[in-house]
C-alpha positions as CSV (number, residue, x, y, z in Angstrom):
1,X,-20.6,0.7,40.3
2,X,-23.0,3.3,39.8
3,X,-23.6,5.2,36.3
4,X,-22.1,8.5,37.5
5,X,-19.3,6.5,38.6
6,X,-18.8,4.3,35.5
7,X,-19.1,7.6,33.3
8,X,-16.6,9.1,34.7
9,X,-14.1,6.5,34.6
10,X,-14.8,6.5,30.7
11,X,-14.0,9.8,30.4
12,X,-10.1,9.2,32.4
13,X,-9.8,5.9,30.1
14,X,-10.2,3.5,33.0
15,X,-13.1,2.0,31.4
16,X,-13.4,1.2,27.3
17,X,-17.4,1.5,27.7
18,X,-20.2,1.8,30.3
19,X,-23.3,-0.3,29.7
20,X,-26.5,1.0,31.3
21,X,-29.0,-1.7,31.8
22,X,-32.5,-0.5,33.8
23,X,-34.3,-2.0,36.4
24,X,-36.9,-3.1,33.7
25,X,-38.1,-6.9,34.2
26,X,-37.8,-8.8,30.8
27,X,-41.7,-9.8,31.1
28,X,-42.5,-6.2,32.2
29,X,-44.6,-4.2,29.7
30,X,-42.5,-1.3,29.2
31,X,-40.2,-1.8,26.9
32,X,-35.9,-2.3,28.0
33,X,-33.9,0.3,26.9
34,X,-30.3,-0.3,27.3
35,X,-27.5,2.5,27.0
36,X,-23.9,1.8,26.1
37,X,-21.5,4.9,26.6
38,X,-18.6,5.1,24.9
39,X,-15.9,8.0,23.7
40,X,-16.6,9.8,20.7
41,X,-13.9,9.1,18.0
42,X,-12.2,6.8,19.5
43,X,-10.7,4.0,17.7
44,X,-11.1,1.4,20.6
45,X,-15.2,2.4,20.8
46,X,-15.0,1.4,17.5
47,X,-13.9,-2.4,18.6
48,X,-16.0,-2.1,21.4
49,X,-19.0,-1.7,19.3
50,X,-18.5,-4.5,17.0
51,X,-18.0,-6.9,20.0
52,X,-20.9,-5.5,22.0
53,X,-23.1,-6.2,18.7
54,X,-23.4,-9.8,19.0
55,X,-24.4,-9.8,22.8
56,X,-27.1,-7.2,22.5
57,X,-28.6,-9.1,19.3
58,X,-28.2,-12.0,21.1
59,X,-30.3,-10.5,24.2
60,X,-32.7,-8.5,21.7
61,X,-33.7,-12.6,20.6
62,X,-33.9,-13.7,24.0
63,X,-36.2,-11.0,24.7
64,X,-38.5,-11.4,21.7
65,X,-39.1,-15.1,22.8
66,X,-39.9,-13.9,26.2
67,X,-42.3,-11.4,24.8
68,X,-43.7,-13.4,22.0
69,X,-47.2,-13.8,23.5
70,X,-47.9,-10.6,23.7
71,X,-48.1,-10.6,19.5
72,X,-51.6,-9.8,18.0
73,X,-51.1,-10.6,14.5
74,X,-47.9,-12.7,13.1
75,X,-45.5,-11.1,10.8
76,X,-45.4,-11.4,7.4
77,X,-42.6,-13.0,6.1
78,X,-41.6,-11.1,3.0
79,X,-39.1,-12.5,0.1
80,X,-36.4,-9.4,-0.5
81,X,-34.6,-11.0,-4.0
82,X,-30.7,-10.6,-3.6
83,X,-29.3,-7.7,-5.0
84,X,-27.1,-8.0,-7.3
85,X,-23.3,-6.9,-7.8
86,X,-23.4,-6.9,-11.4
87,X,-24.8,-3.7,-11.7
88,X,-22.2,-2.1,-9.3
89,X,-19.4,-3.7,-11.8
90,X,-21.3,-2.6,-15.0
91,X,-21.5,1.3,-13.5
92,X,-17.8,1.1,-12.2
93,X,-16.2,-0.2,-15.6
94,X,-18.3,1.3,-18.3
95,X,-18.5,4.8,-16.3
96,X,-15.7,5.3,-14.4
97,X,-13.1,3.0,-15.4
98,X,-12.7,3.2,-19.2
99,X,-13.1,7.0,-19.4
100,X,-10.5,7.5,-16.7
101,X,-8.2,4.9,-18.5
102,X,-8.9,6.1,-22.1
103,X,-8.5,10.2,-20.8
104,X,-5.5,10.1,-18.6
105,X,-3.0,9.8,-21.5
106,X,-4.3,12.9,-22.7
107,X,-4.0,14.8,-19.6
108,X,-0.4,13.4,-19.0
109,X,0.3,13.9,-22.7
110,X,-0.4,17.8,-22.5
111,X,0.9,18.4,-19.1
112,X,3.9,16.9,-20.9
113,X,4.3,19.1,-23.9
114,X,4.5,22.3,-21.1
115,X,7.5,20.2,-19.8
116,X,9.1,19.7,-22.7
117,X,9.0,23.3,-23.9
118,X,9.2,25.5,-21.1
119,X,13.0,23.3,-19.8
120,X,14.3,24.5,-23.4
121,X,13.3,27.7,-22.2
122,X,15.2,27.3,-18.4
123,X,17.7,25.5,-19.2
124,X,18.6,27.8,-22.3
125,X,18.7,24.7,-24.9
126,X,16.3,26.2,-27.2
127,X,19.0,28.6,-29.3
128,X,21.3,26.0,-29.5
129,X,18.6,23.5,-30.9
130,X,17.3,26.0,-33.3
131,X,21.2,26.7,-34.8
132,X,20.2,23.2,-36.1
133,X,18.1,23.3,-39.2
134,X,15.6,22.5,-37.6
135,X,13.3,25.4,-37.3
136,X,11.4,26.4,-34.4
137,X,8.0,25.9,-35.6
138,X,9.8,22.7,-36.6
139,X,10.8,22.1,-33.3
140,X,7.5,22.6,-31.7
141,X,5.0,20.8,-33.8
142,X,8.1,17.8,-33.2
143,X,6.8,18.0,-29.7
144,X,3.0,18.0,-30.2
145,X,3.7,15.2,-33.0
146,X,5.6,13.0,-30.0
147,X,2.7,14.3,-27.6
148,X,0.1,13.1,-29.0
149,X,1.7,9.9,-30.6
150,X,1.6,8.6,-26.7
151,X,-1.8,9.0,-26.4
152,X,-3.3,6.3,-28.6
153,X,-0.8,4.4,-27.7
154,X,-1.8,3.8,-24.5
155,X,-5.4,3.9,-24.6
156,X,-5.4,1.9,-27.1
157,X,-3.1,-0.6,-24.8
158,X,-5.5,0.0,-22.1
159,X,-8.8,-1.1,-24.5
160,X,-6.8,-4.0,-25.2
161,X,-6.0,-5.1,-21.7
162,X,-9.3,-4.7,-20.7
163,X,-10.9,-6.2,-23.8
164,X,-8.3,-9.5,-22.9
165,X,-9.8,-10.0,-19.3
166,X,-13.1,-10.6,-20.9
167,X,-14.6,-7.0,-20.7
168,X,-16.6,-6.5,-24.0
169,X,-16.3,-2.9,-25.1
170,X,-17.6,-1.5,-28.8
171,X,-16.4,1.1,-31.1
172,X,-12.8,0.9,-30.0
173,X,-11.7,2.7,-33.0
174,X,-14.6,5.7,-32.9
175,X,-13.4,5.8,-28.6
176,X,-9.3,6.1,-29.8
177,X,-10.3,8.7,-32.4
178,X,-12.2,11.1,-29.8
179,X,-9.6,10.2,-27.4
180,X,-6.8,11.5,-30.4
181,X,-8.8,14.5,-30.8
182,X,-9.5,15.9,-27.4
183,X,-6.0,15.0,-26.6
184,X,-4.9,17.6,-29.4
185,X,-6.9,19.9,-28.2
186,X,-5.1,19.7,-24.7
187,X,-2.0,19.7,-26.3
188,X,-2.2,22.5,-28.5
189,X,-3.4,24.6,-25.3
190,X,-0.7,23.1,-23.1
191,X,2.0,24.5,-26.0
192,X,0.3,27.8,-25.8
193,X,0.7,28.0,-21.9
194,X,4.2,26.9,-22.6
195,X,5.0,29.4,-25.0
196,X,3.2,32.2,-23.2
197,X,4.7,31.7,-19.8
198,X,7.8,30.1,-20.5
199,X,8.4,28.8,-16.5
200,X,7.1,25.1,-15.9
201,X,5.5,25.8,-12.8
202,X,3.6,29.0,-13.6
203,X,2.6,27.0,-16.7
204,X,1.8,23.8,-15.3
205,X,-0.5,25.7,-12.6
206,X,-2.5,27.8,-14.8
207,X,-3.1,24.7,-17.3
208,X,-4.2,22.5,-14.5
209,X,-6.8,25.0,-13.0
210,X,-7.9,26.3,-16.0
211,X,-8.2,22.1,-17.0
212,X,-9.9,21.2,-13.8
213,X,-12.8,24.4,-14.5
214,X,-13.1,23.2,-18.3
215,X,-13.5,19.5,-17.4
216,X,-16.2,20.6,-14.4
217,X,-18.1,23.0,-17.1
218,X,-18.1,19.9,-19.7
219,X,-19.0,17.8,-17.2
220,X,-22.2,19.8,-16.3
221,X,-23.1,19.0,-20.3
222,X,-25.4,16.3,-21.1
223,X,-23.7,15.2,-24.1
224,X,-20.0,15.5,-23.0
225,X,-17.4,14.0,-24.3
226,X,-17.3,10.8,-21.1
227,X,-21.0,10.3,-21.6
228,X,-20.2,9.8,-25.4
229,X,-17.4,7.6,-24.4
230,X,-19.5,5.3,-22.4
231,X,-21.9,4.8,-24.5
232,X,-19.7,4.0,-27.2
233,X,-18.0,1.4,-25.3
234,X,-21.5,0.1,-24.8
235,X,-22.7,0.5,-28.3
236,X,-25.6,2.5,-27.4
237,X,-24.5,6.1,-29.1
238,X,-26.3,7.2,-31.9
239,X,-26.0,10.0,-34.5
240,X,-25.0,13.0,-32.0
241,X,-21.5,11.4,-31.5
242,X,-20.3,13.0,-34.7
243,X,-21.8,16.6,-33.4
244,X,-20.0,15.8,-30.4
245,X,-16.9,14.6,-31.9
246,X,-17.2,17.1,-34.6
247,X,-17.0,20.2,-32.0
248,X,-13.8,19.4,-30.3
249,X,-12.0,19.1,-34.3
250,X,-13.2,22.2,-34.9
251,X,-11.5,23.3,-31.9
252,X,-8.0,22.3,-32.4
253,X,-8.4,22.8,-36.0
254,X,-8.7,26.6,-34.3
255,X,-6.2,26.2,-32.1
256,X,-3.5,25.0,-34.5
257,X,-3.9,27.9,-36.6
């Protein structure tokens, strides 16, 4: 079968691949260039590939030996060390894991206050609860109160679980208390949406974009509040966490009054 052929049974699906091999004598001096065809993002070219890597290795050897008088000067042998995986696991755990652990009760926490306000608002429960004597500042701050109970709650489960499978981590108590303070910050904001809007889904959308723009902006900081976290889980943060730590309590402290 000739190439034009073979092509063009690849492209009706006759063929899974079409290997071109030249003319070219293995002791020849030009060098062999072989050309497998094969359908563009298709899963079985994918397989193909993977069986079709062994043989052409295999020949790729057999042609080395066969050309191996032709070498002027011997290669070098050259000792690489093994990279190591611990890095990977330290990067993953202290960067990525902990933080996301330690901040996602705070982001459930104050996507949960928005709930628990704005259905006393749709479900017309609020005028009932506030015949109670329970007033409905009362009634609120009950809600940030339970709010932000949950979040060191779990954190701190979540420092404990990891510190029990043999992961050291420092400072848990200075990691829970930014963790309790930029969750009230969320919270407080989350009741404000709440209150303003008063529907769960218009709420819940404009908290969660104006969220994901904060976190981005903070993000672009070099002493945000994550970078603080991780290196207080690795003990390396020195006297700028309490600037840091000090900003967002100066915050809620303003958005409580």
């Amino acid at each position: 079968m000739d190439l034009s052929t073979g092509v063009a049974a690849l492209k009706e699906r006759k063929l899974s691949a079409v290997i071109y091999v030249p003319d070219t004598s293995p002791a020849a001096d030009d060098p062999v260039k072989i050309t497998l065809y094969t359908l563009t993002n298709d899963l079985q070219s994918a397989i193909v590939d993977v069986k079709l890597k062994d043989i052409f290795l295999s020949y790729e050897k057999d042609l080395r030996k066969i050309r191996v008088d032709r070498l002027s000067e011997l290669p070098i042998p050259l000792q690489i060390p093994r990279a190591s995986a611990g890095g990977d696991f330290y990067e993953f755990v202290y960067g990525l894991l902990i933080p996301l652990l330690v901040f996602m009760p705070a982001i459930i926490a104050s996507a949960l206050v928005i709930d628990l306000i704005t259905e006393e608002y749709q479900h017309e429960t609020l005028e009932t609860l506030i015949s109670t004597p329970v007033t409905f500042p009362e009634m609120i701050w009950g809600k940030v109160l339970a709010c932000e109970l949950l979040v060191p709650i779990q954190a701190g489960a979540w420092l404990l679980l990891l510190m029990v499978n043999g992961i050291a981590i420092q400072n848990a108590g200075l990691i829970l208390l930014q963790v309790v303070v930029t969750s009230l910050i969320l919270i407080l904001l989350g009741t404000l949406t709440a209150l303003h809007y008063r529907e769960r889904t218009a709420a819940q959308f404009i908290f969660s974009t104006a969220l994901v723009v904060v976190i981005l902006f903070v993000l672009a900081l070099p002493s945000n509040p994550l970078n603080l976290l991780t290196r207080l889980a690795v003990g390396t943060a020195g006297p700028e966490q309490w600037i840091v730590l000090g900003s967002p309590g100066r915050s809620s402290s303003f958005s409580g009054m």
